[in-house]
N, C-alpha and C positions, 0 to 999 in steps of 0.2 A: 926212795921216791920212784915207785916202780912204772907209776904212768904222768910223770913228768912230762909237761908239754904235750897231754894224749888229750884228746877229748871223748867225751863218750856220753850216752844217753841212758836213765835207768827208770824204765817201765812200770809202774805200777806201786806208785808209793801213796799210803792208805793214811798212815801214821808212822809215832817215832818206834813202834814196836814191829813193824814190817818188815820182812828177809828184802823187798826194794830199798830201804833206808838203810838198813847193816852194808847192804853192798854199796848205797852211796857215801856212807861215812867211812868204810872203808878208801873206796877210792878216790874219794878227796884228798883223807888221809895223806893219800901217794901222791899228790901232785895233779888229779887228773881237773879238767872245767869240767863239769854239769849241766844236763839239762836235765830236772826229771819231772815226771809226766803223772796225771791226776786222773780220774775219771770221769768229775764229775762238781759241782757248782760247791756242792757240800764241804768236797774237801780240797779247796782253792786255798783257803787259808790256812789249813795247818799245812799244808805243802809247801808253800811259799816262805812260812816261818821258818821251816825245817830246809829250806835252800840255804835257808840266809843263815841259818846259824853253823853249816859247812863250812870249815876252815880254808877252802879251795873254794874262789867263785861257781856258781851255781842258780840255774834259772828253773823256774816251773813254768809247766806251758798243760792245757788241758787235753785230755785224749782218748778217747773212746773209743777202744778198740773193736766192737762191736759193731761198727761203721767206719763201712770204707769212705763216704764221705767224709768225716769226722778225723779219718786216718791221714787222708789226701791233707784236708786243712790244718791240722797239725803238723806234718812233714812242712808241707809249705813255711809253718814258722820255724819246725828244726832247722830247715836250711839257710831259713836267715839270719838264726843267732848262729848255727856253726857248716858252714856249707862243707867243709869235711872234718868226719868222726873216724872213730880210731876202735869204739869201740860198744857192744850194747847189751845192755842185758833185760831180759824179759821175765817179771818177774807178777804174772797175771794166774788168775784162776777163779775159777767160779761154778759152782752150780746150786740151782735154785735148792732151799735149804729140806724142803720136804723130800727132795732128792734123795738124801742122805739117811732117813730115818727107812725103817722097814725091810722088805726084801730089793736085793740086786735085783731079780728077776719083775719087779714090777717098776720098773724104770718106766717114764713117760716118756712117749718121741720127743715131745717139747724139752723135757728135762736133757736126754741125750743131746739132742742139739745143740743147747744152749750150752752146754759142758764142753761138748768137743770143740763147739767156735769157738767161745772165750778164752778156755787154757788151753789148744792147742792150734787150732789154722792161726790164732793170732800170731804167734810167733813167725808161718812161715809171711804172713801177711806184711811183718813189722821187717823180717830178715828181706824179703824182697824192695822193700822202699830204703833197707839201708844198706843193699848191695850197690846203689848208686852215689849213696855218700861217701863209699869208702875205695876210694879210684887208688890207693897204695897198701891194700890191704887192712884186716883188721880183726877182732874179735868177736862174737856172739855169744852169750850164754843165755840158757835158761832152768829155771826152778822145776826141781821133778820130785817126785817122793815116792817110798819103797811100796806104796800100795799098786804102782805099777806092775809092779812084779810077785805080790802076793798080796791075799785075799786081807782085806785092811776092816774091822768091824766098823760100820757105820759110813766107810769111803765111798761103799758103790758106786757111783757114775764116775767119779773122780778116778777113780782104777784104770779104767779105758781111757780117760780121757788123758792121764798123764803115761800112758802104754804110746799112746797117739804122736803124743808131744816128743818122748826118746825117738820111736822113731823117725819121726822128722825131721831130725837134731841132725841122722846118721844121715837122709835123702839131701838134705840144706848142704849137707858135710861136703857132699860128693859134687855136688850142683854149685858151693862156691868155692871150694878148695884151686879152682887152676886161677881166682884170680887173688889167693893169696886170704882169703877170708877163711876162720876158722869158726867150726859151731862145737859147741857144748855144752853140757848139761851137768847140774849141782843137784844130787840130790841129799837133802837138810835129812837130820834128826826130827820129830817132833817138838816144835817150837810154839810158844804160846802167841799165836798174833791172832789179828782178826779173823781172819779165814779160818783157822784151827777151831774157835769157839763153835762153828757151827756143825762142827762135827762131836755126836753125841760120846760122854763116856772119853773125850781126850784125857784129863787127866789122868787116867788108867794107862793110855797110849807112854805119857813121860814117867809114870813109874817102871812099867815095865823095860824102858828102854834104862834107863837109870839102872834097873836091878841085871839086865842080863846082857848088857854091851862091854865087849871090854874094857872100856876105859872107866865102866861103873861110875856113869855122870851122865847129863843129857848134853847135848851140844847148844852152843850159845851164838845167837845172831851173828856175834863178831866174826864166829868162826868161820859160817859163812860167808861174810862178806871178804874177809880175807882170802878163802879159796879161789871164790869169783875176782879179784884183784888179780891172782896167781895165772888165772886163766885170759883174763883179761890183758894180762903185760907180754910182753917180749919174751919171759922166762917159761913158758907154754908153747914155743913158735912151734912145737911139733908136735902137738898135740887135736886132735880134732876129730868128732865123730865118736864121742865119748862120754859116757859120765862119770863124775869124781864124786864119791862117797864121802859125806861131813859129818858121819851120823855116831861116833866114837866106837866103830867097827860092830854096830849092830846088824846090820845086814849079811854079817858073816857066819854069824851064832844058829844053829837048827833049833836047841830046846835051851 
């Protein structure tokens, strides 16, 4: 029961096949309460099913992190169900889907934009509103993937934007570490959720990774959420300013 008695908040839960849901069945699992967070009118209802069917109590509340309005009015209800947290993870991303087809180099400003808001100033946006909730210290994590760091078929905007996001992670690192708040980063294997579909040719992505990672398998939601637990308890107090690799040691491999 690694976050017994913790509370914590998990950002960006779409459905039951979500890296946000892995890491809140995870840390249910362990003991932790819940709140987790929606985007949008659509997915009220499968979110709310998916609280209640957590073995650790567990609330949904709606959140659009795309507006700071929208951010301000949902804090205001985080703080009513838990006026202090322990712990949070951000587990958002987006860019519009014609983004993704064609060449990197003909990226729209609008497309950039919307890509770098979404999956990355939102973090440092969500990390600022919940450095006030957490007055004895506490966790942060977010979801990054290896296209940051190499050239990904079909990622493009998404590459920078999650490049954005690591460093962030490292500036957050250094900006809350003296009052005890840790930031870090998970970056997954290729995993089949929604956000994945709209990137052309994935299934190619989990063969590949399947065939040439050492552990010759692709990584599974769970594993995820487990890491993010790891990061998220007590047994991480020294870590911060980093990312942990879930990806069954693909990212190691050259050919």
């Amino acid at each position: 029961m690694l976050l017994k008695d913790k509370s914590g908040i998990v950002f960006g839960v779409a459905n039951k096949r979500s890296i946000a849901f892995a890491c809140a069945r995870s840390a249910s699992a362990q003991g932790a309460k819940l709140i987790l967070t929606y985007q949008g009118e659509r997915l009220e209802k499968a979110t709310r099913e998916l609280a209640d069917s957590l073995p650790n109590e567990a609330i949904a509340i709606k959140c659009d992190v795309s507006s700071e309005a929208a951010l301000d009015e949902a804090f205001e209800q985080i703080e009513g169900f838990m006026p202090k947290l322990n712990f949070g993870v951000h587990s958002i991303a987006f860019a519009p889907r014609e983004e993704l087809d064609g060449r990197f180099a003909d990226t729209s400003r609008e497309g950039w934009n919307t890509a770098l808001d979404v999956s990355a100033y939102s973090f440092t946006s969500i990390a600022r509103r919940l450095d006030t909730l957490m007055p004895d210290g506490g966790s942060l994590v977010t979801m990054t993937y290896f296209g940051s760091e190499k050239v990904m078929p079909h990622y493009n905007v998404m590459g920078p934007a999650k490049a954005a996001l690591e460093s962030s992670v490292r500036y957050l690192a250094a900006d809350l570490g003296p009052r005890n708040i840790r930031v870090n980063a998970v970056s997954a294997g290729p995993l089949r959720t929604l956000a994945a579909s709209g990137v052309s040719g994935f299934s190619q992505f989990l063969d590949i990774a399947r065939e040439k990672s050492p552990l010759r398998r692709n990584t599974s939601p769970d594993e995820v959420g487990d890491a993010t637990v790891f990061l998220a308890s007590d047994l991480s107090r020294g870590i911060t300013g980093t990312t942990l690799w879930v990806d069954c040691g693909y990212h190691i491999m050259a050919l």
